[in-house]
ZATORSE-748605 format. One line per 10 residues: number of its first residue (from 1); their letters; for each residue y, x, z of N, C-alpha, C, CB. Coordinates in pm, 1 decimal. Glycine has a CB too. Layout:
BEGIN
NUM) A) Y:X:Z:Y:X:Z:Y:X:Z:Y:X:Z; ...
END
This chain:
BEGIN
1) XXXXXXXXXX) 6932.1:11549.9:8638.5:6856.2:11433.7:8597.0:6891.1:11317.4:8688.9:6703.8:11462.8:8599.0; 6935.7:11201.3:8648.5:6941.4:11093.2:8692.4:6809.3:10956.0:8665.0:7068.3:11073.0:8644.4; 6816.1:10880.7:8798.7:6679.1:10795.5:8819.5:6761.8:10667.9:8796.2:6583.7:10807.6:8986.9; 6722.4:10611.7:8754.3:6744.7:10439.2:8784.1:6586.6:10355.8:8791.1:6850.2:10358.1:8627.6; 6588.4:10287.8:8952.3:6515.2:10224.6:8956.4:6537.0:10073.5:8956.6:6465.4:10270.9:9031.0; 6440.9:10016.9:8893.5:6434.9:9899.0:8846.0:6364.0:9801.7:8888.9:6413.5:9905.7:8750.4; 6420.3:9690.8:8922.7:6343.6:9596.0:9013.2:6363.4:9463.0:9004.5:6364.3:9620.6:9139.9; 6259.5:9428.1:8939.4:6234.8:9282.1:8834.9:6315.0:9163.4:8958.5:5999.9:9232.3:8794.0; 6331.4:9090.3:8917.5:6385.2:8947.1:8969.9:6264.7:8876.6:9038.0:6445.7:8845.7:8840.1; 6237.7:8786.2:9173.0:6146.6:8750.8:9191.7:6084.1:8663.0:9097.9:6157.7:8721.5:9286.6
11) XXXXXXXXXX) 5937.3:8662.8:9112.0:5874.9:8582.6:9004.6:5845.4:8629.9:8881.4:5942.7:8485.2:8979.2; 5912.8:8756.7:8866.1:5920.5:8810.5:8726.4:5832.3:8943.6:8739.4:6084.9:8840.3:8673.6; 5774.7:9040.3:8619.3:5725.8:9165.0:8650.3:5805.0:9229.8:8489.5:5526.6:9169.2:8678.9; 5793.0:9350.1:8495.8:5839.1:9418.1:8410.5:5714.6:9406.7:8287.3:5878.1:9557.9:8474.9; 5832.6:9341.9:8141.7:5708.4:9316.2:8040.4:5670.2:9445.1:7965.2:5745.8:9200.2:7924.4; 5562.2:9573.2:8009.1:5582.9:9679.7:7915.7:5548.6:9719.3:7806.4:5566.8:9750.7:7947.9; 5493.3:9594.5:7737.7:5464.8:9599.9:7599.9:5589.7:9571.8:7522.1:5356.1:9504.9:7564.5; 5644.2:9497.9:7562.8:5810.8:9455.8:7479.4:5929.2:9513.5:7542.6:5854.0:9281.9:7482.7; 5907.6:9609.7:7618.3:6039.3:9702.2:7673.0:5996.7:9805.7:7654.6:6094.2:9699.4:7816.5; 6189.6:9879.1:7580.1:6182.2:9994.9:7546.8:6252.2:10094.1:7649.4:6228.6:9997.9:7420.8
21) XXXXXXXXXX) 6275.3:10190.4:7624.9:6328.2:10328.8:7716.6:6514.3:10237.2:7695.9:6289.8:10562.8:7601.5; 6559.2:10189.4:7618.9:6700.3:10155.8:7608.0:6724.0:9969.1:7688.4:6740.0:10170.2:7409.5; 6593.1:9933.5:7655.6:6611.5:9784.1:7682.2:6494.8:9753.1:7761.3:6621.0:9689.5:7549.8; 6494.6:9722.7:7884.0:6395.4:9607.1:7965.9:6362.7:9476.1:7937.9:6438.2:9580.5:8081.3; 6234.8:9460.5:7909.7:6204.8:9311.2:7897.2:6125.9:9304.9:8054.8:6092.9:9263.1:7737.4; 6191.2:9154.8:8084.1:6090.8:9082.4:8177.7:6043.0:8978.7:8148.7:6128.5:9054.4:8287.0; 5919.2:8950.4:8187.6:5780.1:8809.3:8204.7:5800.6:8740.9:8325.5:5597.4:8866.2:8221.5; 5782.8:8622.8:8311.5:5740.8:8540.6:8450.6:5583.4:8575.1:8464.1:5767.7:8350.8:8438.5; 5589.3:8595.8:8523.1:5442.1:8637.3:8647.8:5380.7:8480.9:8636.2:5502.6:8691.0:8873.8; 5245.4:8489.5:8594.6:5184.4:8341.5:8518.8:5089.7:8272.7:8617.8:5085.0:8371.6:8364.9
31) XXXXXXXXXX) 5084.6:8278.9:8752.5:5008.5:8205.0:8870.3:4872.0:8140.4:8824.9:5103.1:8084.1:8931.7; 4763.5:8190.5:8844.0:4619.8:8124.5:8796.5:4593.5:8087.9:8920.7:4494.5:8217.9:8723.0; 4542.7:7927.6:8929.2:4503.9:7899.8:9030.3:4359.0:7869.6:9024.0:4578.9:7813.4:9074.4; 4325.1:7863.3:9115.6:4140.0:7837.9:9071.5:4124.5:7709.0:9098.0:4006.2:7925.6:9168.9; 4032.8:7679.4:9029.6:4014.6:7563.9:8991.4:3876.0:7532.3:9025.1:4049.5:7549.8:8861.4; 3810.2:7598.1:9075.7:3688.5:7536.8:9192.0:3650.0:7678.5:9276.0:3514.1:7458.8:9098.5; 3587.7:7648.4:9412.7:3575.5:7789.2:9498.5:3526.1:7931.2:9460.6:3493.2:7765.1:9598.1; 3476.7:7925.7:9345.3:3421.2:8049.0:9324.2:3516.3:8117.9:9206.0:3261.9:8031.8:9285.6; 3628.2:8076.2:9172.5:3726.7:8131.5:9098.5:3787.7:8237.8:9217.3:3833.7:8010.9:9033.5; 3809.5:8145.2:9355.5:3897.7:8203.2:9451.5:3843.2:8363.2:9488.0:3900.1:8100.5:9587.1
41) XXXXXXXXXX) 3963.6:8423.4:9417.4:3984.6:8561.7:9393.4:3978.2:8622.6:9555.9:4139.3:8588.5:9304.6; 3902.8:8728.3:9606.7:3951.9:8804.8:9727.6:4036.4:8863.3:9755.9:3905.5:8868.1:9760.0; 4100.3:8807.2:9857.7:4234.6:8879.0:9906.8:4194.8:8966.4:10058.9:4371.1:8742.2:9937.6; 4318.2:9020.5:10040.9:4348.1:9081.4:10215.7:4407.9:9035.1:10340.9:4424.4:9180.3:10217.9; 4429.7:8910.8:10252.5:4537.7:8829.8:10377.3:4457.9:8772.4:10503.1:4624.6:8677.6:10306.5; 4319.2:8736.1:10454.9:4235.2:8696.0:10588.9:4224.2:8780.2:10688.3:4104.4:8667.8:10567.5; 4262.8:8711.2:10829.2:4268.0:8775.5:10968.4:4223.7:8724.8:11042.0:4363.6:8801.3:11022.8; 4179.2:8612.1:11006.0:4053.5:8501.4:11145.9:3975.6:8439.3:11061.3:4129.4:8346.7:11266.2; 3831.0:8407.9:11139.0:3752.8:8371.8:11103.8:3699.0:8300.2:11208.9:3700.7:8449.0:11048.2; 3582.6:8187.7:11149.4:3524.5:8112.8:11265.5:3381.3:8147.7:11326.6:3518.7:7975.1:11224.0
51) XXXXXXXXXX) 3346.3:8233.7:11400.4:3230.9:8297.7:11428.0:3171.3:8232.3:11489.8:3231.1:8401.5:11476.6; 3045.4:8297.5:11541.7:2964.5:8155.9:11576.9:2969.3:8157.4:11684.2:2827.0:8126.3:11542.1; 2928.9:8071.6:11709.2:2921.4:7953.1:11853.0:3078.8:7933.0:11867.3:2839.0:8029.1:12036.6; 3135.7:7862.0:11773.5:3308.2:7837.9:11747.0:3389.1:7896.3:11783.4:3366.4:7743.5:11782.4; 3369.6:8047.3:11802.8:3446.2:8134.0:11832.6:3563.2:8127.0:11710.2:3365.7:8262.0:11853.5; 3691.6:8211.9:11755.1:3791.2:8283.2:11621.8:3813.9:8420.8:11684.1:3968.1:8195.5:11582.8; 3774.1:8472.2:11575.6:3773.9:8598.9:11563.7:3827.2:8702.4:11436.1:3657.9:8611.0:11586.4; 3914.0:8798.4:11504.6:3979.7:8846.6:11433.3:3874.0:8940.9:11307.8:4077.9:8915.0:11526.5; 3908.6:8959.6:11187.3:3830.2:9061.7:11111.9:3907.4:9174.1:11057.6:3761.0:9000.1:11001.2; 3880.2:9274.3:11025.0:3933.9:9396.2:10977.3:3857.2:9386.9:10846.3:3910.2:9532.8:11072.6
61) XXXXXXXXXX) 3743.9:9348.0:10784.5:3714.1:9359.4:10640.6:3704.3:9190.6:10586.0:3557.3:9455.8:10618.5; 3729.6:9180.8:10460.7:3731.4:9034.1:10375.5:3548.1:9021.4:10341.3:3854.5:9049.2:10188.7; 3530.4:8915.3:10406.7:3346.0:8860.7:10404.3:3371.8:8773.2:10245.1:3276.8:8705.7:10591.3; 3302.7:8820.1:10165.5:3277.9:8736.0:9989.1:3309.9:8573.4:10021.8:3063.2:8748.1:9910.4; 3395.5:8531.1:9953.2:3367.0:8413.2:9961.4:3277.6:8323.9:9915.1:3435.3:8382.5:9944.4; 3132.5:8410.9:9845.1:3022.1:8326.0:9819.5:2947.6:8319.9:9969.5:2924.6:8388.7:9690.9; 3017.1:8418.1:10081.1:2882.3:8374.0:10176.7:2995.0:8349.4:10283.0:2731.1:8508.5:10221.8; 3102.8:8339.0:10324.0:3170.3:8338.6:10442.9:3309.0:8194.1:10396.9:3233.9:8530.6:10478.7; 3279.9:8061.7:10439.1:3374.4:8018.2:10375.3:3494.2:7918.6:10461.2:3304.4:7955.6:10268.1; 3491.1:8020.3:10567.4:3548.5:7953.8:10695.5:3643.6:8095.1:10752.0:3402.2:7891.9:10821.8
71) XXXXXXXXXX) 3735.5:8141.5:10633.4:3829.2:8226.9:10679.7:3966.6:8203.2:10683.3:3816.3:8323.3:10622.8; 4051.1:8229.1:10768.8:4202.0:8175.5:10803.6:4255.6:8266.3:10708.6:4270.0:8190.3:10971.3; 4395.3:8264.1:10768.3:4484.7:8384.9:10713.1:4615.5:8356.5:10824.0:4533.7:8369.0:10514.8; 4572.0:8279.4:10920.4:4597.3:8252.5:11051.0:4569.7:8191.5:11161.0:4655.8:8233.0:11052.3; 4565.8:8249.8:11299.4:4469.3:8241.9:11378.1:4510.6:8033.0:11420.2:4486.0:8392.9:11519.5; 4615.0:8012.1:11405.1:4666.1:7875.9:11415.8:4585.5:7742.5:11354.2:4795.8:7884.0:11351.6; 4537.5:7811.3:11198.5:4490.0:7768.3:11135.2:4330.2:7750.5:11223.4:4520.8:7836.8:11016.3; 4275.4:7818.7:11223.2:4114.0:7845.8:11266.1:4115.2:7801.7:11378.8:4050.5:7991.4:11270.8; 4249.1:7802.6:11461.6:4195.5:7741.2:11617.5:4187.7:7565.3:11563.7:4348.4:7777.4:11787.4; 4329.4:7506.5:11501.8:4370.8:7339.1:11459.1:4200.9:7344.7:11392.7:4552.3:7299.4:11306.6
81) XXXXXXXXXX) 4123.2:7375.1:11343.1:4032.7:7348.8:11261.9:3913.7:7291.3:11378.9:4000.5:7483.1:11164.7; 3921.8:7351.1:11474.0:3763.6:7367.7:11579.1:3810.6:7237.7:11653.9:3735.2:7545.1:11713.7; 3962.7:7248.4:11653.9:3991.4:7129.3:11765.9:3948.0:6987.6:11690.5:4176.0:7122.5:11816.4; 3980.0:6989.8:11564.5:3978.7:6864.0:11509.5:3817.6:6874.0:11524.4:4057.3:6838.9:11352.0; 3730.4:6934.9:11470.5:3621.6:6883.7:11464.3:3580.1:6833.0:11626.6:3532.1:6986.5:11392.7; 3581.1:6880.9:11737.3:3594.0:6834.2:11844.2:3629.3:6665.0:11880.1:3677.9:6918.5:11882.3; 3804.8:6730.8:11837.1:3811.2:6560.6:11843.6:3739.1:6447.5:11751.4:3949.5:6525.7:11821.5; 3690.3:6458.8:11638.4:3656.4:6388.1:11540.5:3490.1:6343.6:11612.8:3671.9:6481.2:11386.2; 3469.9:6460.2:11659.8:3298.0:6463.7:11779.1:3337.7:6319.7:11914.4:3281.8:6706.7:11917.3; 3437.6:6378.3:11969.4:3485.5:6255.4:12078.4:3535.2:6097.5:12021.1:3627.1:6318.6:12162.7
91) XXXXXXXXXX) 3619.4:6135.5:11918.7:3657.7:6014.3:11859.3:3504.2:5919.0:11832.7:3748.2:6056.1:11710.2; 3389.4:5936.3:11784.8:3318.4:5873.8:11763.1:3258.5:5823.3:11888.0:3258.6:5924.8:11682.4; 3219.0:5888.4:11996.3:3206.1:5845.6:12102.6:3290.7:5769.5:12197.0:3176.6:5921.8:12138.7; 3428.0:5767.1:12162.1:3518.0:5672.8:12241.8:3477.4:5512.4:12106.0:3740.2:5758.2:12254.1; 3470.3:5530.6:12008.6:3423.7:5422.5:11943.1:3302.8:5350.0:11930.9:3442.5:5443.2:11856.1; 3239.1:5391.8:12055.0:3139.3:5386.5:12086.5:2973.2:5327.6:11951.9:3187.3:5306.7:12206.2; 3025.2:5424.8:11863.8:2919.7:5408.5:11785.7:2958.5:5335.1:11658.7:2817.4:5343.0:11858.8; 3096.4:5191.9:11733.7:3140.1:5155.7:11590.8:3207.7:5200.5:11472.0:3190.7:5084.9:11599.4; 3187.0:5172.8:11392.0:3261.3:5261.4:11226.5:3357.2:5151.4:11202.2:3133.1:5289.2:11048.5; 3510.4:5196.7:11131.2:3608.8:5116.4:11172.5:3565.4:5066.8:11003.2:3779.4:5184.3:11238.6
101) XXXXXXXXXX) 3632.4:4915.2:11022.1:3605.9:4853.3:10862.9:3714.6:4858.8:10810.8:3555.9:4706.3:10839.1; 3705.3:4934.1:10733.0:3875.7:4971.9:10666.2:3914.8:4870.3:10583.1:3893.5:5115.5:10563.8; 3761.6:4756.2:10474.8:3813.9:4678.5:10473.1:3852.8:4497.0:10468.2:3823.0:4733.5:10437.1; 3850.7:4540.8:10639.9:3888.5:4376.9:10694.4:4071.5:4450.1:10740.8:3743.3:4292.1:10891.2; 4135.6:4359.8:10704.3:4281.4:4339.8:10728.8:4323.1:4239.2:10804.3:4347.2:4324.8:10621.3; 4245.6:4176.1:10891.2:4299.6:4082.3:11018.5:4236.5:4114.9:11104.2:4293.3:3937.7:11020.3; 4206.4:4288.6:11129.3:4160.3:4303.4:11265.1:4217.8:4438.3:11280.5:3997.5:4288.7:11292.7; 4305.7:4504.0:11387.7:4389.6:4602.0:11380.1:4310.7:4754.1:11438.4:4520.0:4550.5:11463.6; 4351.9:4819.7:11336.9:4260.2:4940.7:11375.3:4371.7:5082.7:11442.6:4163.5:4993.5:11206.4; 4340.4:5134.8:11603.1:4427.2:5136.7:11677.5:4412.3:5288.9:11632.4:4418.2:5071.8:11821.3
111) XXXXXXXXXX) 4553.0:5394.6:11565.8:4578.3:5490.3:11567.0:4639.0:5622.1:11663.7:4612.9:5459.6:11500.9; 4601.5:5745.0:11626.4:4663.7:5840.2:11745.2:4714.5:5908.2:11539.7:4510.7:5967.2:11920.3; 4856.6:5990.1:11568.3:4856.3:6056.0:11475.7:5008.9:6159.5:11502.5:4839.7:5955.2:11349.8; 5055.6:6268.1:11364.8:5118.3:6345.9:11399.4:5285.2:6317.7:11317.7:5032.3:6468.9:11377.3; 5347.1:6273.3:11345.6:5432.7:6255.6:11246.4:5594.8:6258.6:11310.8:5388.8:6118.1:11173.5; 5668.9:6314.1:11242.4:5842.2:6333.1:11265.1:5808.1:6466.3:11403.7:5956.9:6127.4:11341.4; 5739.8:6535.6:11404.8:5712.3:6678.5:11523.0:5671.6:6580.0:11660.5:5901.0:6807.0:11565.5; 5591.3:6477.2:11671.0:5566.4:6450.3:11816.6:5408.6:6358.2:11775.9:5722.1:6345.1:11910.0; 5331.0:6367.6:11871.0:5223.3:6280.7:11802.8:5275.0:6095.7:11876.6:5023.3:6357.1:11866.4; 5200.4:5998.9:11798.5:5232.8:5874.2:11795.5:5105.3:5841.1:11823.5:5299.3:5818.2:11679.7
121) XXXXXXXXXX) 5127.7:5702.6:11821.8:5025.0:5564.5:11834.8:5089.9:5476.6:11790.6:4973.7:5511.9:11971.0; 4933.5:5408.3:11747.3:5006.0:5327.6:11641.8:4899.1:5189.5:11620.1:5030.2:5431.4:11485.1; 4925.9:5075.2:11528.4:4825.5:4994.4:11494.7:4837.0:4960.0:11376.3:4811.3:4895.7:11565.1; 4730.4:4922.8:11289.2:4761.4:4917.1:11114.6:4658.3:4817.3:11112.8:4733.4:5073.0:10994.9; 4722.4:4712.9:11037.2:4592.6:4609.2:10989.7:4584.6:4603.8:10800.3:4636.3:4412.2:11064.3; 4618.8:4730.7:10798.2:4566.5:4791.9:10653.1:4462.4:4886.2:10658.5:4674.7:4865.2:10576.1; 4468.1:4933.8:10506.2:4334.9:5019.5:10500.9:4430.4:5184.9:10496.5:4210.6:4972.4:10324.3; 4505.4:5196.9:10532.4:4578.1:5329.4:10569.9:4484.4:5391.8:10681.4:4742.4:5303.1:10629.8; 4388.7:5524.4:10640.8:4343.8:5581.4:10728.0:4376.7:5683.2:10772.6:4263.7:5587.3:10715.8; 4373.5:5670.1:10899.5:4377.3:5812.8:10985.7:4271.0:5856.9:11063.5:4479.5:5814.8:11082.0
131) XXXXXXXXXX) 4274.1:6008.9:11104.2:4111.5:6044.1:11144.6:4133.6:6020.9:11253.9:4035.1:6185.5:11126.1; 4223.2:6008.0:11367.5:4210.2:5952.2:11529.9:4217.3:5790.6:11518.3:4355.6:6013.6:11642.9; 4117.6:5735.8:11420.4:4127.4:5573.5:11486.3:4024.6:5520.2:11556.7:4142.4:5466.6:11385.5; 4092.1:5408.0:11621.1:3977.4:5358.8:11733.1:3981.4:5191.0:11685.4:4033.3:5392.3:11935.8; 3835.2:5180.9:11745.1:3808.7:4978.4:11711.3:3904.3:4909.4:11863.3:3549.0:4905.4:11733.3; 3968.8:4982.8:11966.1:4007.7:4956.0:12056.7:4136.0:5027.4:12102.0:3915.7:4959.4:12119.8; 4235.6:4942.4:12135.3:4354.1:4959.3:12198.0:4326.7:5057.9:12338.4:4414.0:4808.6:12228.4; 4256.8:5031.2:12420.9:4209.9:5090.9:12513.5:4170.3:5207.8:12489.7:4133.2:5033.8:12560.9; 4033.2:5240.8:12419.3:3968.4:5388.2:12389.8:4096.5:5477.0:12310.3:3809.3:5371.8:12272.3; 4132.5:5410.4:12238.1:4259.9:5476.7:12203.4:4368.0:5585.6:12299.9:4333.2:5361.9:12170.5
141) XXXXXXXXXX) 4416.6:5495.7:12397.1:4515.7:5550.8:12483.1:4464.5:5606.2:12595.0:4607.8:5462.0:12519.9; 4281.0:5554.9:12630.2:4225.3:5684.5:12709.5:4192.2:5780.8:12625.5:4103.6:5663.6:12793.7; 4168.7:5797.4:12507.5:4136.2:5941.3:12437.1:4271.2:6016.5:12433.4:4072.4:5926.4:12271.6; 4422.0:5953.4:12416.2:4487.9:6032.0:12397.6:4548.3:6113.0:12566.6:4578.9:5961.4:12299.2; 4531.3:6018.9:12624.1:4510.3:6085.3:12752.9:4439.8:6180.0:12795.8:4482.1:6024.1:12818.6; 4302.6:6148.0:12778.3:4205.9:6317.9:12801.5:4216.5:6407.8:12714.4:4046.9:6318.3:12800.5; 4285.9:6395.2:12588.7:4271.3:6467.3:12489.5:4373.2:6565.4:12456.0:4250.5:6393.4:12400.0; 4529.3:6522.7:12485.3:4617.9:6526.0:12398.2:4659.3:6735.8:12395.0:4752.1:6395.0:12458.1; 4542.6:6780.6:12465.9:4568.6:6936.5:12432.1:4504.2:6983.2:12313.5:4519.6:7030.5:12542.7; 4390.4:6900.0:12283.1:4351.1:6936.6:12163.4:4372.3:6870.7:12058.3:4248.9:6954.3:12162.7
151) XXXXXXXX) 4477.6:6766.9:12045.4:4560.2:6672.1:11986.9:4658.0:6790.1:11933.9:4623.6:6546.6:12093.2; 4740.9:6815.2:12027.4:4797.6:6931.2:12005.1:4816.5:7030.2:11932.5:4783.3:6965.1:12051.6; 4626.5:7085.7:11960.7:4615.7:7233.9:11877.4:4619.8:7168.2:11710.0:4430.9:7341.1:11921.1; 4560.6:7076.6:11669.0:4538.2:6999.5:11564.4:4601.0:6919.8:11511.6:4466.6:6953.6:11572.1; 4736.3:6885.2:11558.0:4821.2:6813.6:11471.8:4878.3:6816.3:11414.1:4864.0:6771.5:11479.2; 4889.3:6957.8:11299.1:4919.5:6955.6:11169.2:4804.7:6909.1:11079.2:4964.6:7082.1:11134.5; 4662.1:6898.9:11112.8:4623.3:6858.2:11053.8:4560.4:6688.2:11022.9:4584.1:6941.8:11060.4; 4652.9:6630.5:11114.1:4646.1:6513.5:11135.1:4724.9:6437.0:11024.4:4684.5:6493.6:11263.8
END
């Protein structure tokens, strides 16, 4: 007796309603994406989570996503997440309370951000927002100074 095993093309699965013992049919594999959070199907891929008191912590079982909705599927992910909220906590306090007016365009609103693999600074007298802006040139380049480790952990999501 001879075996032949068979092994669809990526993207594809074996169609076994329309393949016979002489002829293989294959399907493209049809990607459902969800289309609001409670579609999102449980997987196994989650391996960090944000526990409390902002811990990350690894898990061995998948928490429902009707009650747990702060799970990674890498620990990179879950750490960039805590930092930003951090910085986004300091950023308001180096702005000392002010909220930037996104829109007045003759007054320059002073940026920290992540772009070409190095973080920048920057100034925009548009309404282009970024979440490290400051009403000041100054608070700016002292935040990125005290900051720039948790700039760091977080600047992919910048």
């Amino acid at each position: 007796m001879k075996e032949i095993k068979i092994t669809p093309p990526e993207g594809y699965i074996i169609d076994k309603d329309n393949s016979t013992f002489e002829r293989i049919v294959f399907k493209k594999i049809k990607i459902k994406y969800p289309s609001k959070w409670e579609d999102l199907e449980e997987n196994n891929n989650i391996e960090y989570f944000l526990g409390d008191c902002s811990t990350v912590s690894e898990t061995d079982d998948f928490i429902s996503n009707e009650y747990c909705k702060n799970q990674w599927t890498k620990k990179e992910y879950a750490e960039a997440l805590l930092a930003l909220c951090q910085l986004v906590r300091l950023r308001d306090i180096y702005n000392d309370g002010v909220e930037i007016d996104w829109d007045k365009t003759n007054i320059p609103k002073w940026y920290i951000n992540f772009d070409y693999e190095k973080i920048n600074k920057g100034a925009n007298y548009g309404q282009i927002r970024k979440v490290l802006t400051f009403h000041k040139e100054k608070q700016r380049d002292l935040f990125l100074e005290n900051y720039r480790d948790l700039i760091e952990i977080a600047k992919f999501l910048l």
